[in-house]
Biopython code that builds the backbone (N, CA, C, O; Angstrom):
import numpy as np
from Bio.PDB.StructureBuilder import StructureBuilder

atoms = [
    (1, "UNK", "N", (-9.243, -2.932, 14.283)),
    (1, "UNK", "CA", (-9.236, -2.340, 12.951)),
    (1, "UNK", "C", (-8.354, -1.081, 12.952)),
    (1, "UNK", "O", (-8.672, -0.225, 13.777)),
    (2, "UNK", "N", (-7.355, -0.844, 12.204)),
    (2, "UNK", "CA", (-6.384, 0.266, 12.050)),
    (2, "UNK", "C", (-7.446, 1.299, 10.908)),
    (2, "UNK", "O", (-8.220, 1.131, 9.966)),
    (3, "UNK", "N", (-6.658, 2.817, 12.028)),
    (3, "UNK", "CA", (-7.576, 4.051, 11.205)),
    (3, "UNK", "C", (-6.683, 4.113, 9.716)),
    (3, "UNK", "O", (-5.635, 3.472, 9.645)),
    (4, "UNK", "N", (-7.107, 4.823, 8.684)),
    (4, "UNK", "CA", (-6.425, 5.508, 7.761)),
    (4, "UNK", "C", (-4.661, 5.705, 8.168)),
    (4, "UNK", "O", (-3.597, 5.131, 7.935)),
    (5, "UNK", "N", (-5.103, 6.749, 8.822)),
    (5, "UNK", "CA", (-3.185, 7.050, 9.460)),
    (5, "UNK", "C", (-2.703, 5.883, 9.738)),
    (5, "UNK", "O", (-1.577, 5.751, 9.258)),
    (6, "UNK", "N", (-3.204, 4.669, 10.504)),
    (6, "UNK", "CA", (-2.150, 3.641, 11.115)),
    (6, "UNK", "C", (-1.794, 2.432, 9.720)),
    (6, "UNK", "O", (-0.817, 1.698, 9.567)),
    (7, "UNK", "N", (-2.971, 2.611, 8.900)),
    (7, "UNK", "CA", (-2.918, 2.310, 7.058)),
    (7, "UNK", "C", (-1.332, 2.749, 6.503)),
    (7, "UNK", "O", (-0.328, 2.068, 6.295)),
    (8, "UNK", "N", (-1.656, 4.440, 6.349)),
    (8, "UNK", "CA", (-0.621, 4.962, 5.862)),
    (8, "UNK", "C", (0.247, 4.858, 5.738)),
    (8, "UNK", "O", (1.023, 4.809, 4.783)),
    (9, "UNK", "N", (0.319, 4.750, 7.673)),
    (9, "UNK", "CA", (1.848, 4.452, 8.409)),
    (9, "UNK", "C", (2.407, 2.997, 8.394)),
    (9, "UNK", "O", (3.502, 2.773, 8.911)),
    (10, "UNK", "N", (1.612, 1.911, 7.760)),
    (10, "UNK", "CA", (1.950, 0.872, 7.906)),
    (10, "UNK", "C", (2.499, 0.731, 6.249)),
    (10, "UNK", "O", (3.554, 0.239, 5.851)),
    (11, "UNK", "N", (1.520, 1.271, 5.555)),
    (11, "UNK", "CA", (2.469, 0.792, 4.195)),
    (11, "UNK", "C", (3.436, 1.577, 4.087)),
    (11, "UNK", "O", (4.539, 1.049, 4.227)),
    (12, "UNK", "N", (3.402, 3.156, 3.792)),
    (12, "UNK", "CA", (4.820, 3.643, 4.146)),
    (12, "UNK", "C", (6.023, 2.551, 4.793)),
    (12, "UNK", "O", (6.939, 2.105, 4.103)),
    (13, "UNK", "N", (5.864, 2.294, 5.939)),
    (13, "UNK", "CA", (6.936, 1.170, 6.627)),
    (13, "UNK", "C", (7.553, 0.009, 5.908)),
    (13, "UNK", "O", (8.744, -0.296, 5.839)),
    (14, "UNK", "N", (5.821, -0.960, 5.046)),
    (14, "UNK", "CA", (6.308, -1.488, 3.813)),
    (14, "UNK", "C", (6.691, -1.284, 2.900)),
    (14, "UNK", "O", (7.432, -2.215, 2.586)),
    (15, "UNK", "N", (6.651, -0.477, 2.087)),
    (15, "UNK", "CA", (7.523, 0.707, 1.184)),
    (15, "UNK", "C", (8.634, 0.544, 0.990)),
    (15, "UNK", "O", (9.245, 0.065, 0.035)),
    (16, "UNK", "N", (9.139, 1.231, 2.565)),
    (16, "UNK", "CA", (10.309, 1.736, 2.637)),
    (16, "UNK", "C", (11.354, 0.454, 2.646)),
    (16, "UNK", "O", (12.448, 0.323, 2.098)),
    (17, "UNK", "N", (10.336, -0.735, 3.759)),
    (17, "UNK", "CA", (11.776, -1.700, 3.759)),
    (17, "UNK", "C", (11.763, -2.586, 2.145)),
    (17, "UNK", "O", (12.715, -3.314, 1.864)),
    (18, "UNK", "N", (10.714, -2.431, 1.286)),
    (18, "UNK", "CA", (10.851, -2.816, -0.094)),
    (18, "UNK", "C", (11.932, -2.179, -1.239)),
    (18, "UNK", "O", (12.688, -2.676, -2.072)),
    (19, "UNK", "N", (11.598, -0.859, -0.833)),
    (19, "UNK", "CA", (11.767, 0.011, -2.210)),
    (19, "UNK", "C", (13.546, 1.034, -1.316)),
    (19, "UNK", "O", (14.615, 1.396, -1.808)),
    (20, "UNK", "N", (13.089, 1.096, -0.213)),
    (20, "UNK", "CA", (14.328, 2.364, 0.142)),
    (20, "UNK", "C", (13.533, 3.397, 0.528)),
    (20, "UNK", "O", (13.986, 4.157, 1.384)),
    (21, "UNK", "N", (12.472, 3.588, 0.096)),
    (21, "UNK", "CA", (12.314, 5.353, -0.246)),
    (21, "UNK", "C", (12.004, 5.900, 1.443)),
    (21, "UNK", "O", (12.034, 5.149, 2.418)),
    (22, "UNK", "N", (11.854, 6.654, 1.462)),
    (22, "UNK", "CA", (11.778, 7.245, 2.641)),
    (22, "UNK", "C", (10.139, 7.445, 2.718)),
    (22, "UNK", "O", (9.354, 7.669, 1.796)),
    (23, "UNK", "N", (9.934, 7.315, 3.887)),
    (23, "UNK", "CA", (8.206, 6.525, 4.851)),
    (23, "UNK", "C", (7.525, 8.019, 4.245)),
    (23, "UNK", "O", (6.621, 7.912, 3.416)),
    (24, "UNK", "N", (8.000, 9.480, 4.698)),
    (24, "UNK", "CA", (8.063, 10.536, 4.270)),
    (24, "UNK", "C", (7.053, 11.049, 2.978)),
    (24, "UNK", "O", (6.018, 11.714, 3.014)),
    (25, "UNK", "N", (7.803, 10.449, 1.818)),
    (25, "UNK", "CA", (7.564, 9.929, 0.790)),
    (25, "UNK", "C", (5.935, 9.604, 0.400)),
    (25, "UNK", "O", (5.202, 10.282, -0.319)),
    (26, "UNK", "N", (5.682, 8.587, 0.977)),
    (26, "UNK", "CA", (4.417, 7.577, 0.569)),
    (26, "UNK", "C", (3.174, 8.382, 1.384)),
    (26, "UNK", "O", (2.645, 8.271, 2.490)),
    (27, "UNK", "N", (3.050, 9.053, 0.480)),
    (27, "UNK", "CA", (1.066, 10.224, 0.703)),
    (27, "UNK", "C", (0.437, 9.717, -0.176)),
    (27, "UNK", "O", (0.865, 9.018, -1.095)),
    (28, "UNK", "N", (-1.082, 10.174, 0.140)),
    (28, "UNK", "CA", (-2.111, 9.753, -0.185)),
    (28, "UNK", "C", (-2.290, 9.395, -1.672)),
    (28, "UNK", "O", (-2.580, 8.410, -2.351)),
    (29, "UNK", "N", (-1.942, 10.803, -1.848)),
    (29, "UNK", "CA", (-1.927, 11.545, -3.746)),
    (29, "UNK", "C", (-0.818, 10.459, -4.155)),
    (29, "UNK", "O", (-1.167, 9.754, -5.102)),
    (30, "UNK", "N", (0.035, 10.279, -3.796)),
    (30, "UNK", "CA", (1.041, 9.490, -4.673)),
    (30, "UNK", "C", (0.888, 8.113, -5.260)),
    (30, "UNK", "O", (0.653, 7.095, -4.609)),
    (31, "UNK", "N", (1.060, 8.202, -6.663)),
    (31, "UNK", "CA", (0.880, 7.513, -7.610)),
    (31, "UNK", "C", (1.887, 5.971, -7.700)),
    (31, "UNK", "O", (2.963, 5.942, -8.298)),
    (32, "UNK", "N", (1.441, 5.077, -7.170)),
    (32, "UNK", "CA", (2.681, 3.828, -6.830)),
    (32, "UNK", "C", (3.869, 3.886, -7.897)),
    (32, "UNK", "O", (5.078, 3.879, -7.662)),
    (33, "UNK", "N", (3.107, 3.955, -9.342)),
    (33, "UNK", "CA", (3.957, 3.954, -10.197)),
    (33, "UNK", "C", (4.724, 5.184, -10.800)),
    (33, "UNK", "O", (5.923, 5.088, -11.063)),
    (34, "UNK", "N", (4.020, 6.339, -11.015)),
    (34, "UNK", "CA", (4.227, 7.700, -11.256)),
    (34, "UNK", "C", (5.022, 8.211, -10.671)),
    (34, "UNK", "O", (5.983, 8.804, -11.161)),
    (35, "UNK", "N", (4.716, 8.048, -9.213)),
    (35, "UNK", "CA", (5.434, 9.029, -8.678)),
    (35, "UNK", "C", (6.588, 7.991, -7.704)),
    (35, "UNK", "O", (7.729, 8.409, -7.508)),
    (36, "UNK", "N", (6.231, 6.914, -7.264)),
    (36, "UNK", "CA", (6.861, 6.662, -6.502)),
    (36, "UNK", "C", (8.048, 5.449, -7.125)),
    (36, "UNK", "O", (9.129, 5.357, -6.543)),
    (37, "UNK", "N", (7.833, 4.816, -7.979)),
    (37, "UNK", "CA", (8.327, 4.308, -9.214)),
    (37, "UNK", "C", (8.533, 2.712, -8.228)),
    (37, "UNK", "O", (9.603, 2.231, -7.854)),
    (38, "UNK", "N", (7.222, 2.195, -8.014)),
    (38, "UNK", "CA", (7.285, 1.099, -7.322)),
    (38, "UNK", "C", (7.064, 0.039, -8.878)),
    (38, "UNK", "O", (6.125, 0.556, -9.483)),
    (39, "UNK", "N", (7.533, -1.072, -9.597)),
    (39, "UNK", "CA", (7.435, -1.624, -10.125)),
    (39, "UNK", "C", (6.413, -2.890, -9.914)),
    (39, "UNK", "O", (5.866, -2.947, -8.812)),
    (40, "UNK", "N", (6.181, -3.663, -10.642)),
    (40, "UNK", "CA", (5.052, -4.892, -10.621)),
    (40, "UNK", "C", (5.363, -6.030, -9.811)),
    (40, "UNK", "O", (4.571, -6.752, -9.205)),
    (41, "UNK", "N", (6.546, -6.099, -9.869)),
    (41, "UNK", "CA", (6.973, -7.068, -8.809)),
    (41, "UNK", "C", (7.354, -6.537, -7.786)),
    (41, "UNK", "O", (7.481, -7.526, -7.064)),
    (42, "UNK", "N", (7.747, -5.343, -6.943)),
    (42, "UNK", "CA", (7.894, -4.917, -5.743)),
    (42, "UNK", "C", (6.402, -4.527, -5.707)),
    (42, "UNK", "O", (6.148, -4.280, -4.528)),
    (43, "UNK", "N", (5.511, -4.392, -6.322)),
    (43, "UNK", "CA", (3.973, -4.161, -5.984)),
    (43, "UNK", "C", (3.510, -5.140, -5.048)),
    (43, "UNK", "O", (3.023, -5.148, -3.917)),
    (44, "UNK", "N", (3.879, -6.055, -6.029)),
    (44, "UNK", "CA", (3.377, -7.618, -5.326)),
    (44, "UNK", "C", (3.665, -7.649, -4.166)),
    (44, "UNK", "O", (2.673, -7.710, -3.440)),
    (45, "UNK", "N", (4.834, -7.632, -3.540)),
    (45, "UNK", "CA", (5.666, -7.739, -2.614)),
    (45, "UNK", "C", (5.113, -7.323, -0.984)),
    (45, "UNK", "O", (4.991, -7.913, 0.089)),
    (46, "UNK", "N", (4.785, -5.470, -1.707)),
    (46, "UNK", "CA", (4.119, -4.462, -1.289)),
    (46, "UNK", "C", (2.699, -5.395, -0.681)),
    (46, "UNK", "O", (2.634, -5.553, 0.539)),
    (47, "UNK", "N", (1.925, -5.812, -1.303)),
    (47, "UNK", "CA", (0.866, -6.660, -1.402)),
    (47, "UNK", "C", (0.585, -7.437, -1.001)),
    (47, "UNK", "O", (-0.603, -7.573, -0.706)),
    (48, "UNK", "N", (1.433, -8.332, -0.773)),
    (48, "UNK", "CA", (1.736, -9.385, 0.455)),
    (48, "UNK", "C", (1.667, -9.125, 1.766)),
    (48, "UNK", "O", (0.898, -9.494, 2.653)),
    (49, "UNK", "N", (2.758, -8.309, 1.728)),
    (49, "UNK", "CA", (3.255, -7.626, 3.297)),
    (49, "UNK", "C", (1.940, -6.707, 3.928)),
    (49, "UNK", "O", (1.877, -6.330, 5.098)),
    (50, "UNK", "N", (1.074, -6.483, 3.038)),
    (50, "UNK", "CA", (0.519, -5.631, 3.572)),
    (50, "UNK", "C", (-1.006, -6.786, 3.775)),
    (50, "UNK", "O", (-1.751, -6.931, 4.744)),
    (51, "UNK", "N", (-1.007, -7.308, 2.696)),
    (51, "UNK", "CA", (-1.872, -7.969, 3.632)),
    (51, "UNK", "C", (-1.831, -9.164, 4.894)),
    (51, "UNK", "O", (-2.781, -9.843, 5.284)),
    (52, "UNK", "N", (-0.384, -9.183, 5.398)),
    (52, "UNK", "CA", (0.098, -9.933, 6.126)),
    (52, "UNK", "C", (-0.139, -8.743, 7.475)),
    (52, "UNK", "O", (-0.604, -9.072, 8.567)),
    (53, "UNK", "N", (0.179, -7.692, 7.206)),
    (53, "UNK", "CA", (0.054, -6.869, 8.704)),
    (53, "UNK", "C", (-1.128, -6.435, 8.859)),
    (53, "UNK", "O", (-1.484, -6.144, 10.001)),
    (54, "UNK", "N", (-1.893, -6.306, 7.930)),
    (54, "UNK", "CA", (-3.262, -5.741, 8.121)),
    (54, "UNK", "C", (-4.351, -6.813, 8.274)),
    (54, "UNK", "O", (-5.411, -6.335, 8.679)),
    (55, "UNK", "N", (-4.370, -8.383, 8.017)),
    (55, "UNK", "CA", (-5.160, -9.614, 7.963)),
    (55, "UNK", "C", (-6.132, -8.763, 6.994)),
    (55, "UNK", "O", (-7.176, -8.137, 7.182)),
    (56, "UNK", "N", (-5.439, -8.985, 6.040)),
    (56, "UNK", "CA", (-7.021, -8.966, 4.739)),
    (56, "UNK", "C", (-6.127, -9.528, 3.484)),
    (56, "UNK", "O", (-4.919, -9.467, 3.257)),
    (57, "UNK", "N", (-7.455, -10.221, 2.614)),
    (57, "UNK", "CA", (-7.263, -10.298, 1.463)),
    (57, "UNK", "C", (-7.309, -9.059, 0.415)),
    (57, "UNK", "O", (-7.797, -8.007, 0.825)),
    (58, "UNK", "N", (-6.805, -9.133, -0.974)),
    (58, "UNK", "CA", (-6.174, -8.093, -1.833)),
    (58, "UNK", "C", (-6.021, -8.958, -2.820)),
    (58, "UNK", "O", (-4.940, -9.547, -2.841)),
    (59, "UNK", "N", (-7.186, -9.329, -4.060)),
    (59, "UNK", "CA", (-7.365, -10.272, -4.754)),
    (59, "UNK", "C", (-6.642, -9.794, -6.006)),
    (59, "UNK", "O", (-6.812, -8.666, -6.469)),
    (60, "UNK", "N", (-6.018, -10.491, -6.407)),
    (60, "UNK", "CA", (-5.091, -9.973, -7.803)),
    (60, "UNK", "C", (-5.615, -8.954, -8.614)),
    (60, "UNK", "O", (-5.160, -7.819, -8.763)),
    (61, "UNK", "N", (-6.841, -9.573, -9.246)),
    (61, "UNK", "CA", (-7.914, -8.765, -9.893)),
    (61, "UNK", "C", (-8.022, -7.104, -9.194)),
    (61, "UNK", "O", (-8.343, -6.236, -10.007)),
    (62, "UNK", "N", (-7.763, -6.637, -7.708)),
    (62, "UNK", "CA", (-8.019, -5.628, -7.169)),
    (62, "UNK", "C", (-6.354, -4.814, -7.606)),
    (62, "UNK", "O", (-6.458, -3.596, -7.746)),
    (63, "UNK", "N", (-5.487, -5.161, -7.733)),
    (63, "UNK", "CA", (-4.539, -4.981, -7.556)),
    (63, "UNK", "C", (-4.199, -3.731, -8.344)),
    (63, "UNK", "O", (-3.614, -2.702, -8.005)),
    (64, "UNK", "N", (-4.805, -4.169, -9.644)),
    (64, "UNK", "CA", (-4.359, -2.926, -10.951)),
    (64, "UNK", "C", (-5.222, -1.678, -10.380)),
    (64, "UNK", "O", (-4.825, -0.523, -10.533)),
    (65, "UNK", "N", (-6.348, -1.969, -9.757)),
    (65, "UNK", "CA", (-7.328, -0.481, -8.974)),
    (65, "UNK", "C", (-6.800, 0.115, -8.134)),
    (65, "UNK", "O", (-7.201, 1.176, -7.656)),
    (66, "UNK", "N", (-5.248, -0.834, -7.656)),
    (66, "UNK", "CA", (-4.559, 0.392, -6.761)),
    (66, "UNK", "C", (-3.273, 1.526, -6.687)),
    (66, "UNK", "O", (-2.217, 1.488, -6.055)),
    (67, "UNK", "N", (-3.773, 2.425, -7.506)),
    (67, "UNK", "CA", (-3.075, 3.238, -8.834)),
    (67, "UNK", "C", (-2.307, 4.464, -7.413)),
    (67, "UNK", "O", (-1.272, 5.069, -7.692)),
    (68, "UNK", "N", (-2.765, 4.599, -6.444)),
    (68, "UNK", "CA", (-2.694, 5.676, -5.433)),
    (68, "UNK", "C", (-2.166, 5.081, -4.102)),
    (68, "UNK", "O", (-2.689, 4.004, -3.813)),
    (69, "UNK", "N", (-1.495, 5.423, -3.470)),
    (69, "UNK", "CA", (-1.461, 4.969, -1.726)),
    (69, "UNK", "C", (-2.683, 5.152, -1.324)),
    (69, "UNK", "O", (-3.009, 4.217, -0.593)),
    (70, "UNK", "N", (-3.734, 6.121, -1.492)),
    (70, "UNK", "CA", (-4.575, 6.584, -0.837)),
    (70, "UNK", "C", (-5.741, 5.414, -1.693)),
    (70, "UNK", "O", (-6.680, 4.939, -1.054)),
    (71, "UNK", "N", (-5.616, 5.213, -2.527)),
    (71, "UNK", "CA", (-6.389, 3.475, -3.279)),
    (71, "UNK", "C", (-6.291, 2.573, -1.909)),
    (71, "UNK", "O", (-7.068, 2.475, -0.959)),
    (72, "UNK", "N", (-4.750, 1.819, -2.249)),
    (72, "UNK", "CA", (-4.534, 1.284, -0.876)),
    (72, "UNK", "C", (-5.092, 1.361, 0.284)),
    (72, "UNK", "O", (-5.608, 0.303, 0.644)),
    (73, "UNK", "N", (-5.183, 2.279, 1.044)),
    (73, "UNK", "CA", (-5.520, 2.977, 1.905)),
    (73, "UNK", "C", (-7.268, 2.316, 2.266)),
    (73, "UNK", "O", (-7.857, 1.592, 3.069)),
    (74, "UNK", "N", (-7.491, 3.080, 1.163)),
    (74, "UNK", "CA", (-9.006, 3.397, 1.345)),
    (74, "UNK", "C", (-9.694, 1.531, 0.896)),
    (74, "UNK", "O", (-10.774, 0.994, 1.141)),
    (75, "UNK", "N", (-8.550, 1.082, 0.233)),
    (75, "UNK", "CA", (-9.392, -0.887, -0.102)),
    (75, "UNK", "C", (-8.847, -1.825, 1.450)),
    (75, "UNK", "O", (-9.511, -2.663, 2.061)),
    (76, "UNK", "N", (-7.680, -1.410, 1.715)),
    (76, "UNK", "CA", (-7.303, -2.054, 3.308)),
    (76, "UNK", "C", (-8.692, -1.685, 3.898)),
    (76, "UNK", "O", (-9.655, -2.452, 3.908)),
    (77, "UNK", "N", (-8.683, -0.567, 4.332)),
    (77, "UNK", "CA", (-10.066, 0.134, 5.497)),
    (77, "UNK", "C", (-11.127, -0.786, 5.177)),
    (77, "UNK", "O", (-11.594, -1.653, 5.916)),
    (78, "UNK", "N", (-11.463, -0.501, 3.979)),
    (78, "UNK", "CA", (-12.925, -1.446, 3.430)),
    (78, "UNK", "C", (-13.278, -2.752, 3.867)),
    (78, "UNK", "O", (-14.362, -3.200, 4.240)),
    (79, "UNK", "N", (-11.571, -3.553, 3.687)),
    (79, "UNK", "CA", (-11.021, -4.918, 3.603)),
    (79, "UNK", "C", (-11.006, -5.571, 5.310)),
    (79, "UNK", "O", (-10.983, -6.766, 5.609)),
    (80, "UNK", "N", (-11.027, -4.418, 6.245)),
    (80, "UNK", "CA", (-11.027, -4.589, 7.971)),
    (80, "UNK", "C", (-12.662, -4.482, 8.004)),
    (80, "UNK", "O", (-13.317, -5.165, 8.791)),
    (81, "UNK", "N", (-13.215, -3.642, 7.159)),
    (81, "UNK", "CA", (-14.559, -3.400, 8.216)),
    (81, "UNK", "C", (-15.523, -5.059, 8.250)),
    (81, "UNK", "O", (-16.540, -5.169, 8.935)),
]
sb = StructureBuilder()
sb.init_structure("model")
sb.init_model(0)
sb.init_chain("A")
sb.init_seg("    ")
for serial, (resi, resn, name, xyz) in enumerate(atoms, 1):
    if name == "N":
        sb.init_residue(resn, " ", resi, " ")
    sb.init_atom(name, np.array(xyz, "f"), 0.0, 1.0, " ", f" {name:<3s}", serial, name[0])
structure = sb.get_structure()
């Protein structure tokens, strides 16, 4: 099971090879759409990949609840225990 940080550090990684942005970038507080200006279809994307490195499901329905990296974050963790 990966801590928080190895979370972080893993979507950051997905992020970056999605979107460009720099790993840097992708904190807790930050808003997928607000701040980081990830769109609905690189969400998805995001979403995939992440539940491909982390082995969990991320049911569509959950998807719109993940307004924050630190959302993310904290539904992966949940999604391992």
């Amino acid at each position: 099971m990966a801590s928080n940080e190895e979370i972080l550090a893993g979507l950051a990684e997905i992020v970056n090879s999605e979107t460009g942005l720099d790993e840097a970038d992708v904190q807790l507080d930050k808003s997928f759409t607000e701040d980081l200006d990830i769109d609905s279809i690189s969400m998805m994307t995001i979403v995939v990949e992440a539940e491909e490195k982390f082995d969990v499901k991320i049911p569509d329905e959950e998807v719109k609840n993940l307004k924050t990296v630190g959302d993310a974050v904290s539904f992966i963790a949940g999604a391992q225990a």
